[in-house]
C-alpha positions, -999 to +999 in steps of 0.1 A: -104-857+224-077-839+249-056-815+236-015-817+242-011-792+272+015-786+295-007-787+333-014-814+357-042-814+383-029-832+419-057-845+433-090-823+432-072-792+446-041-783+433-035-773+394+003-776+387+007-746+353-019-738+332-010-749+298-006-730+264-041-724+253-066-713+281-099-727+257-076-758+256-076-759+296-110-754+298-118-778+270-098-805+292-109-799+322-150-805+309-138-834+292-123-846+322-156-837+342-134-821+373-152-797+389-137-762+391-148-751+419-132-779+437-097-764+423-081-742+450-048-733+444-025-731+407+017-733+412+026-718+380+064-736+380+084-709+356+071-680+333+069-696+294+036-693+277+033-730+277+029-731+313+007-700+318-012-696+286-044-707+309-042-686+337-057-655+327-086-677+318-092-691+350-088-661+367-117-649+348-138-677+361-128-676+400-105-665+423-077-689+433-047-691+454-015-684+426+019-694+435+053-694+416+090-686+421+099-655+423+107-645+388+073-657+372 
């Protein structure tokens, strides 16, 4: 079962925020069998918790490409 999070993967490369809950990210994403390391790039779109709660998380894993407007 997925849990309610606020990020969206575009195509194989791209993760559009990270969600509240990083274990929730991570949960999702092995559910959803994507492949991490495929993942290249995360546009964090504005600084709430609800779209950056996973970041930190990932960050942990690998090193990506992080993007966002100026005042995130």
């Amino acid at each position: 079962m997925l849990a309610g999070d606020l990020s969206f993967l575009i195509g194989e490369k791209i993760l559009f925020d990270t969600g509240e809950r990083g274990d929730w990210l991570l949960e999702n994403i092995k559910s959803l069998k994507v492949d991490i390391d495929k993942i290249e790039v995360i546009i964090i779109s504005h600084d709430h918790w609800d779209h950056t709660g996973g970041l930190w998380v990932l960050l942990e894993k690998k090193r990506f490409k992080v993007y966002g407007l100026k005042k995130v």
